[in-house]
C-alpha positions as CSV (number, residue, x, y, z in Angstrom):
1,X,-79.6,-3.0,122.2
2,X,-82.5,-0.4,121.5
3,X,-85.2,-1.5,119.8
4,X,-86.5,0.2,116.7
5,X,-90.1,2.2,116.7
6,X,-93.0,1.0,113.8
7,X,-92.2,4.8,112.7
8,X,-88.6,4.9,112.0
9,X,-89.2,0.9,110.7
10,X,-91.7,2.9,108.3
11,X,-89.4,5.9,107.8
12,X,-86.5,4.0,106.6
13,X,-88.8,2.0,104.4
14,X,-90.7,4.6,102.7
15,X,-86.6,6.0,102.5
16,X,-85.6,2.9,100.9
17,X,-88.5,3.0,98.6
18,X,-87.3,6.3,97.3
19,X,-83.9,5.6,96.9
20,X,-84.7,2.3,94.9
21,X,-87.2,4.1,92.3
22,X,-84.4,6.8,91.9
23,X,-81.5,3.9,91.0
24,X,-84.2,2.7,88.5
25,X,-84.7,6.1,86.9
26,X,-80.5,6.4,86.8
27,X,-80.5,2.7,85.5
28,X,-83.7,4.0,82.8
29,X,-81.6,6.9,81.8
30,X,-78.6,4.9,81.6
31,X,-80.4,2.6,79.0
32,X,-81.9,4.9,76.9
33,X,-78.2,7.0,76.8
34,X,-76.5,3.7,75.6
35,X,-79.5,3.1,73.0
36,X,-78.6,6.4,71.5
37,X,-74.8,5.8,71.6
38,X,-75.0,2.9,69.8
39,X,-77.4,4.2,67.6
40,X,-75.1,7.2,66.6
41,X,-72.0,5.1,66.8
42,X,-74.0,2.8,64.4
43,X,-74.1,5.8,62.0
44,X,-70.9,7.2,62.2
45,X,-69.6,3.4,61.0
46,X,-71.5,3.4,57.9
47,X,-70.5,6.7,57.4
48,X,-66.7,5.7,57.2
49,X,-67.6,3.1,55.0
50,X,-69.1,5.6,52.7
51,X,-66.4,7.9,53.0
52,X,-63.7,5.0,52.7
53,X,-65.6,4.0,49.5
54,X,-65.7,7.3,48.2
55,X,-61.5,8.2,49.1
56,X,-61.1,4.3,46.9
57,X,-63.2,5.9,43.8
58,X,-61.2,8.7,43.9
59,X,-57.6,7.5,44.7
60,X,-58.7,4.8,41.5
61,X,-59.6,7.8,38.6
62,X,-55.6,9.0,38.3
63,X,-55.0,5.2,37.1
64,X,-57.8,5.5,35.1
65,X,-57.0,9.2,33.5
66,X,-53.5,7.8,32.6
67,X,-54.7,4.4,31.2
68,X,-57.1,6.4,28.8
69,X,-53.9,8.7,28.0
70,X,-51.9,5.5,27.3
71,X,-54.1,4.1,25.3
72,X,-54.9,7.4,23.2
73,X,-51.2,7.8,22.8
74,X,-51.0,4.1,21.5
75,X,-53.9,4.9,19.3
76,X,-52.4,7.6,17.5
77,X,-49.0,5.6,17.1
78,X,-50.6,2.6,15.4
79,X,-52.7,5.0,13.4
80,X,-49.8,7.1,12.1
81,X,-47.6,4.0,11.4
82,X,-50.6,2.5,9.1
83,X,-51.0,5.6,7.6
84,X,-47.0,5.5,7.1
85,X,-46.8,2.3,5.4
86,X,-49.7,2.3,3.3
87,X,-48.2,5.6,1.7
88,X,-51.5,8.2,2.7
């Protein structure tokens, strides 16, 4: 077995060294990508609630158009049947 010189024990260290402070910039990166995913996934959610909200309102004002109509229509009805019977 051949031993190993204080200058290649140094040069694998110092190699080591380099390799673990460029996993920690990957890992940094890593983190600060996933912050900014979750931030914008964060947004896109309470945008589909807005837009879900807003698709509700306006699946919801048909129903309301033809209940307004309905109730005009009945409105006139009454109207011309008291008008009808009182003799105007």
């Amino acid at each position: 077995m051949s031993e190993i010189s204080l200058t290649e024990i140094e040069h694998r260290l110092i190699q080591a060294e380099e390799n673990i402070k460029e996993l920690f910039g990957k890992y940094n990166g890593i983190d600060k990508s996933l912050v900014a995913t979750t931030t914008t996934l964060n947004s896109l959610l309470t945008l589909v609630g807005e837009l879900k909200a807003a698709v509700e309102a306006l699946r919801s004002r048909p129903a309301a158009l033809w209940d307004r109509l309905l109730f005009a229509f009945i409105g006139a009805a009454v109207s011309t049947a008291v008008t009808l019977i009182t003799g105007g």
